[in-house]
Kinemage of the C-alpha trace (Angstrom):
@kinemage 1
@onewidth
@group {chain A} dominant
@subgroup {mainchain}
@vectorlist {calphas} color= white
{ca unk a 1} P 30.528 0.751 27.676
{ca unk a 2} L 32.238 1.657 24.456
{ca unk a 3} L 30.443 1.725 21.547
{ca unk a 4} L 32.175 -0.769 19.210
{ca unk a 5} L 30.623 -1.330 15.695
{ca unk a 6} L 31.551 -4.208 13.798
{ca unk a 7} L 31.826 -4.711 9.883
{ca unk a 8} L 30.592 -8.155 7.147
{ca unk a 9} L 30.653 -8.172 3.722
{ca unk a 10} L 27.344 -7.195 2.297
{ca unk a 11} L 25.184 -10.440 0.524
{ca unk a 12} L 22.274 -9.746 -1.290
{ca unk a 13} L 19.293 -11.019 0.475
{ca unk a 14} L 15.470 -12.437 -0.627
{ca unk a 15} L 13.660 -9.171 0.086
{ca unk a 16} L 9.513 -9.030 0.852
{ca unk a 17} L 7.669 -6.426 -0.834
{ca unk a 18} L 6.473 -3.131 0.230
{ca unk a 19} L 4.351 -1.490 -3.081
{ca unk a 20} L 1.998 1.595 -2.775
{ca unk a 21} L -0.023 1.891 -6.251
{ca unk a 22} L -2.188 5.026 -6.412
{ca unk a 23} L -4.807 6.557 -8.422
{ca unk a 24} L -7.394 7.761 -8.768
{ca unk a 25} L -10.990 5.828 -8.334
{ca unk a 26} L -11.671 3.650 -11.173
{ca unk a 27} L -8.178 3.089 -12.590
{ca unk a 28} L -7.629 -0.517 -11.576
{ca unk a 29} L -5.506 -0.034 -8.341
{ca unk a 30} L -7.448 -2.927 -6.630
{ca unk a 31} L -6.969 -5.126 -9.863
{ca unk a 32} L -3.404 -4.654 -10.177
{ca unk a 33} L -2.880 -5.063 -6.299
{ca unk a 34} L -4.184 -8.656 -6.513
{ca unk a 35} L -2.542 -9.791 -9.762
{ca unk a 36} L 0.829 -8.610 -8.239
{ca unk a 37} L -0.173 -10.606 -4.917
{ca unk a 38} L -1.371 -13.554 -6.682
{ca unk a 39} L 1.972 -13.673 -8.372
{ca unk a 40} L 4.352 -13.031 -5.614
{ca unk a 41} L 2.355 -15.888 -3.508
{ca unk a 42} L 3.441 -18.445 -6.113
{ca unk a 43} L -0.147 -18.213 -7.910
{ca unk a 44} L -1.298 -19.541 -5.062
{ca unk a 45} L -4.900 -17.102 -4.205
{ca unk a 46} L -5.400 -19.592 -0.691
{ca unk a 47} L -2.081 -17.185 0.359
{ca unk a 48} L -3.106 -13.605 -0.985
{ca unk a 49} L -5.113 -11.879 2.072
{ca unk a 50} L -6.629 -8.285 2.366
{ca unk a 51} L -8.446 -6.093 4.414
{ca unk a 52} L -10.907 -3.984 2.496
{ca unk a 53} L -12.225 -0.753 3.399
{ca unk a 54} L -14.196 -0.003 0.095
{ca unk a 55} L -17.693 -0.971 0.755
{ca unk a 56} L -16.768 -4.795 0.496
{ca unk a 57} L -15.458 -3.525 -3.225
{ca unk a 58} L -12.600 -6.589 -3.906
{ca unk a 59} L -15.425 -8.960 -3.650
{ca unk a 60} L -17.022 -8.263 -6.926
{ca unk a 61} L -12.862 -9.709 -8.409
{ca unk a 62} L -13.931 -13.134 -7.408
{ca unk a 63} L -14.137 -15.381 -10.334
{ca unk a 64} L -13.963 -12.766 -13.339
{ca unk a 65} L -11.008 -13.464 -15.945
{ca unk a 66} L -8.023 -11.149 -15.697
{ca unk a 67} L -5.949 -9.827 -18.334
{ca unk a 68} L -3.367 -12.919 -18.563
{ca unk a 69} L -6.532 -15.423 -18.910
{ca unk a 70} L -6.931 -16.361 -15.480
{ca unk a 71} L -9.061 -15.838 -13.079
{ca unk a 72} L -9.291 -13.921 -9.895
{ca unk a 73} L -9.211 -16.716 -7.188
{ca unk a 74} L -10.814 -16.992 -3.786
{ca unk a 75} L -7.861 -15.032 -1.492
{ca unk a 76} L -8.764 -14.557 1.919
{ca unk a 77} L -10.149 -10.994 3.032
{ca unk a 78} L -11.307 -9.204 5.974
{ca unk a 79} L -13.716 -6.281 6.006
{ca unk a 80} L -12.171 -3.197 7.859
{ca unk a 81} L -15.376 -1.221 8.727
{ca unk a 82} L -16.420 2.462 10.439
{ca unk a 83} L -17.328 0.392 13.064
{ca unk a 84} L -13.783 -0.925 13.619
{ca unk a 85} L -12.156 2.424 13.357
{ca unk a 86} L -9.895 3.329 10.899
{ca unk a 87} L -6.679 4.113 13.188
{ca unk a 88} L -3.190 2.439 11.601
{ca unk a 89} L -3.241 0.129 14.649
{ca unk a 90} L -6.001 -1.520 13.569
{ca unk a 91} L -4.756 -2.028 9.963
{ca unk a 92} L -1.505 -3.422 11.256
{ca unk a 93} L -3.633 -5.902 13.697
{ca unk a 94} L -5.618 -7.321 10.452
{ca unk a 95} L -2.059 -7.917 8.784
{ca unk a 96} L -0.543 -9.510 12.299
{ca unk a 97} L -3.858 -11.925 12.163
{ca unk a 98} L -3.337 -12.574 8.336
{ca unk a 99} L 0.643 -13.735 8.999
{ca unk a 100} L -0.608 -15.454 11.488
{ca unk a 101} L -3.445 -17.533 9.156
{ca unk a 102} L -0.389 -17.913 6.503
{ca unk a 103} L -0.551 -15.331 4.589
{ca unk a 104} L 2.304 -14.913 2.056
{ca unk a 105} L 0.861 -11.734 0.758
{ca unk a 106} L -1.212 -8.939 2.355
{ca unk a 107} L -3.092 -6.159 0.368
{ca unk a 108} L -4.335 -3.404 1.545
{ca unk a 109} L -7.325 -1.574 -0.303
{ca unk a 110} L -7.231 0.991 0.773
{ca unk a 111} L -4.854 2.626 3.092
{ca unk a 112} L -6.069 6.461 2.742
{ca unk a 113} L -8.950 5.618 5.459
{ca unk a 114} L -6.160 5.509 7.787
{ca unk a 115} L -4.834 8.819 7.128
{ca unk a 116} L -8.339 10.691 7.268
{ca unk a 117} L -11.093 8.372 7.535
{ca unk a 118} L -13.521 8.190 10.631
{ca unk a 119} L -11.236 6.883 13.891
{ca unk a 120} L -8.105 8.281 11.342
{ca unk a 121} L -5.170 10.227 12.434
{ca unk a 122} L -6.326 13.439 11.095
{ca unk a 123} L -9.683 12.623 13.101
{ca unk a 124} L -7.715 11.927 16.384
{ca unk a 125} L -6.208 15.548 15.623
{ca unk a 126} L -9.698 16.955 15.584
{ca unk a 127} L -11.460 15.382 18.109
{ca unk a 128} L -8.848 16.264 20.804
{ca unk a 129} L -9.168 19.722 19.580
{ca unk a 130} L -12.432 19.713 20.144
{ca unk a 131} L -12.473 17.863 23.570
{ca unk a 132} L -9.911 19.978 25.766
{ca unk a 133} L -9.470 23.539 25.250
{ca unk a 134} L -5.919 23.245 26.190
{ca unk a 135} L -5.119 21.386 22.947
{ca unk a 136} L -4.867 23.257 19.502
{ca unk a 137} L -3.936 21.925 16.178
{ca unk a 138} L -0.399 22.391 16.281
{ca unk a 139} L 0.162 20.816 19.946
{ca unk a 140} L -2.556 17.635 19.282
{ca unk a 141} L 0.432 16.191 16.899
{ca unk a 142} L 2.220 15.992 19.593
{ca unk a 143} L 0.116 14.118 21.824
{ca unk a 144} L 1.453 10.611 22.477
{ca unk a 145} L -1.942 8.601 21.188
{ca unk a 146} L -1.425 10.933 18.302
{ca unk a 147} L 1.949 10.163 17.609
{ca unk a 148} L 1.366 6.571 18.077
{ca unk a 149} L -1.246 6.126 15.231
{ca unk a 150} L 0.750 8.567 12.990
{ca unk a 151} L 4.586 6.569 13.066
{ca unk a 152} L 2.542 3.403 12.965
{ca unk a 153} L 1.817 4.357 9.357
{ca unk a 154} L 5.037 3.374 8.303
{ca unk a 155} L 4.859 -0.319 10.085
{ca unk a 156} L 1.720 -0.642 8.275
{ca unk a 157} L 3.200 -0.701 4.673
{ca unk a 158} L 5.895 -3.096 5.395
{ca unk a 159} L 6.894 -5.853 6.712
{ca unk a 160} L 9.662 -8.345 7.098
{ca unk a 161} L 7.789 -11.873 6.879
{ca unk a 162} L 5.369 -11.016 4.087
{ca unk a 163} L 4.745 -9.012 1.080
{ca unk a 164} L 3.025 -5.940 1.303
{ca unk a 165} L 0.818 -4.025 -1.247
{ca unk a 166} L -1.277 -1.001 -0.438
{ca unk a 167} L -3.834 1.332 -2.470
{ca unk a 168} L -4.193 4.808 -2.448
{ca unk a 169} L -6.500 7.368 -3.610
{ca unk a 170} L -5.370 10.501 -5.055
{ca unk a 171} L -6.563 14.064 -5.498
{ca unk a 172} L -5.846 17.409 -7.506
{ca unk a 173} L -4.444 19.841 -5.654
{ca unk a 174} L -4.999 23.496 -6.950
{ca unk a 175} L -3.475 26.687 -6.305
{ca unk a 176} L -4.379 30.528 -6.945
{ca unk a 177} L -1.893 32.402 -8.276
{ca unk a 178} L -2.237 36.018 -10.122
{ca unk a 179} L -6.039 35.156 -9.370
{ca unk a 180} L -5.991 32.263 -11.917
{ca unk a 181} L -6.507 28.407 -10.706
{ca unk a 182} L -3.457 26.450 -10.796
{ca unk a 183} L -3.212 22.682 -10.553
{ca unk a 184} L -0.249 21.409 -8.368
{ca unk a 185} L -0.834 17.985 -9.609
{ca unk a 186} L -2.648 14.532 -8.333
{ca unk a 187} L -0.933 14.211 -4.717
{ca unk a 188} L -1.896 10.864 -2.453
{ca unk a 189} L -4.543 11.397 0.289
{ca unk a 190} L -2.244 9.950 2.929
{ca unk a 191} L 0.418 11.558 5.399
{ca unk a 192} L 2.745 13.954 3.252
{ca unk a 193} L 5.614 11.948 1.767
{ca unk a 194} L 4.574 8.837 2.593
{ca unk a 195} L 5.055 7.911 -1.132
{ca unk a 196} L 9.336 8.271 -0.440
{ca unk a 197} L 8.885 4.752 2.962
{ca unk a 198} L 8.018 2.336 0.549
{ca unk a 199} L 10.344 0.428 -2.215
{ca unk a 200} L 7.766 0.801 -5.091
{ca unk a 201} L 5.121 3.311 -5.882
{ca unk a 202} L 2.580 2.730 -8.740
{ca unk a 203} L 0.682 5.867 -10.424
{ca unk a 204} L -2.135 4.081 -12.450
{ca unk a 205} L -2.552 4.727 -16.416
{ca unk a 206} L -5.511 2.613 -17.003
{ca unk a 207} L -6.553 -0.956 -15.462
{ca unk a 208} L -6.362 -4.403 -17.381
{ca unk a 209} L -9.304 -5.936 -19.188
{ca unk a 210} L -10.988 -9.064 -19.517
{ca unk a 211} L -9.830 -8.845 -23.490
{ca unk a 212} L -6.363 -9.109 -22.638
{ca unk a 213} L -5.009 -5.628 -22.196
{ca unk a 214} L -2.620 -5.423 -19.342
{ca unk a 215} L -2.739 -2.659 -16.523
{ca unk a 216} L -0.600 -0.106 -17.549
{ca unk a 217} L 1.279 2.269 -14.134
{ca unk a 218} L 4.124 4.583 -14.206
{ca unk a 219} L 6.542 4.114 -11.713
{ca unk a 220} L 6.887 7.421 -9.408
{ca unk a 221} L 9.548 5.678 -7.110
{ca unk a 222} L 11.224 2.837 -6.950
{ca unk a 223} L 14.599 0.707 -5.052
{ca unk a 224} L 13.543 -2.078 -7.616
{ca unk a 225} L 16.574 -2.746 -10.066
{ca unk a 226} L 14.374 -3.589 -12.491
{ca unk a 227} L 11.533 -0.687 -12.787
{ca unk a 228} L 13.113 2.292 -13.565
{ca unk a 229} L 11.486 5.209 -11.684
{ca unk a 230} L 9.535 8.015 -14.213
{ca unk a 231} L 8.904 5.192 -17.051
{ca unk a 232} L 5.553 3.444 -17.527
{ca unk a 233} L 5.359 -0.307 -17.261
{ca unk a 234} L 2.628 -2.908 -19.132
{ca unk a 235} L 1.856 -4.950 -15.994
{ca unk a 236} L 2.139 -8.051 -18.051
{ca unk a 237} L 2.304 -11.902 -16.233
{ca unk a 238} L 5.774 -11.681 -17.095
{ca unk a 239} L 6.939 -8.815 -15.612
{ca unk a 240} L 5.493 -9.470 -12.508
{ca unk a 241} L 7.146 -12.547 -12.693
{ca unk a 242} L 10.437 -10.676 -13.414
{ca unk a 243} L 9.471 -8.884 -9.952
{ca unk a 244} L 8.580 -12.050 -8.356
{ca unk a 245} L 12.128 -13.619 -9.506
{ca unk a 246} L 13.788 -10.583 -8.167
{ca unk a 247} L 12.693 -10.206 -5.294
{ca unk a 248} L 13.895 -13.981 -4.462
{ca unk a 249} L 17.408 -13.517 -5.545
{ca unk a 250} L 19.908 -14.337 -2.946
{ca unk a 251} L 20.362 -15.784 0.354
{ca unk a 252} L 17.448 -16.166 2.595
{ca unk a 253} L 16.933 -13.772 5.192
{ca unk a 254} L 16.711 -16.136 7.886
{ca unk a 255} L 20.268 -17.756 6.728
């Protein structure tokens, strides 16, 4: 059969999100995560869900004020333990279970557990290592349960029926060089250049306050129109709401 492709005019379609916002511990990534979901569900918290993964951390957001004056509603979460495993399957079967509850937004907080927490990939790597002698560390990547869990990554972050919002936690990488200490830089603690799969990634500045200072992120890539990649946004209500708006324009993906 000859391959035969066919052309149509392109039409700018609704779009769902897909938003990595890193940082390191402390700098409101968790905060942000649910103001942006709370405003791209139509400031409706009953359709923001999570999993959480940081020592049941998102439920001490409950009820305290945010910077715009609200207050952090009761979204829907689920608590992604050691016990579970930390594999990318398992992340993308609490997401598949939140669509299916209604979710209009899922948050994930955080997804570096994936990458190299207990039942992670780079603890798959190991542990097959260490169980067959025929397996080193170059040949367990390729390793089809291996390779599974590793391209599932990317499925995790997006997705086409919801919007998606993960966390990440960051390090500083250092370098010798002429015997001195060199530092390369904060760099995600996540699979190498995961930060270029999704359409927006977040570096946090400083978080948002009760007193009406907004979070504050510089924007390290993005395929938004609207945030321009290497400035630094003031995560006010109504830029969100800019994002929100955008993200709606055109025809409806099911049309």
């Amino acid at each position: 059969m000859t391959f035969q492709p066919t052309f149509s005019e392109v039409t700018r379609a609704q779009s769902k999100a897909s938003i990595v916002i890193q940082g390191l511990s402390g700098k409101g990534k968790s905060g942000l995560a649910l103001m942006l979901g709370y405003v791209l569900a139509g400031e409706d918290w009953s359709k923001v869900f999570a999993s959480d993964t940081e020592n049941k951390s998102l439920n001490l957001f409950e009820g305290i004020a945010t910077h715009t004056g609200d207050r952090f509603g009761k979204f829907k979460k689920f608590d992604l333990l050691r016990l579970h495993g930390y594999k990318p399957s398992n992340y993308i079967a609490v997401k598949e279970a939140a669509i299916q509850n209604g979710a209009l937004v899922f948050i994930q907080d955080s997804i570096t557990h994936a990458w190299n927490g207990p039942g992670g990939v780079l603890q798959m790597v190991s542990k097959l290592e260490a169980e067959n002698i025929k397996i080193n560390k170059f040949n367990a990547w390729g390793q089809p349960e291996v390779m599974f869990e590793k391209d599932s990554i990317y499925e995790m972050i997006r997705d086409p029926e919801v919007h998606m919002i993960a966390t990440v936690r960051v390090k500083e990488k250092h370098t010798m060089k002429n015997g001195d200490v060199i530092s390369l830089g904060e760099q995600q603690i996540q699979m190498p250049d995961l930060k270029y799969e999704p359409d927006l990634v977040l570096d946090m500045v400083h978080s948002g306050t009760t007193e009406g200072r907004p979070p504050r992120a510089k924007v390290i890539k993005s395929r938004y129109a609207i945030l321009a990649e290497g400035e630094t946004y003031d995560f006010t209500k109504d830029l969100m709401e800019q994002l929100r708006d955008y993200l709606a324009e055109g025809a409806d993906p099911a049309i």
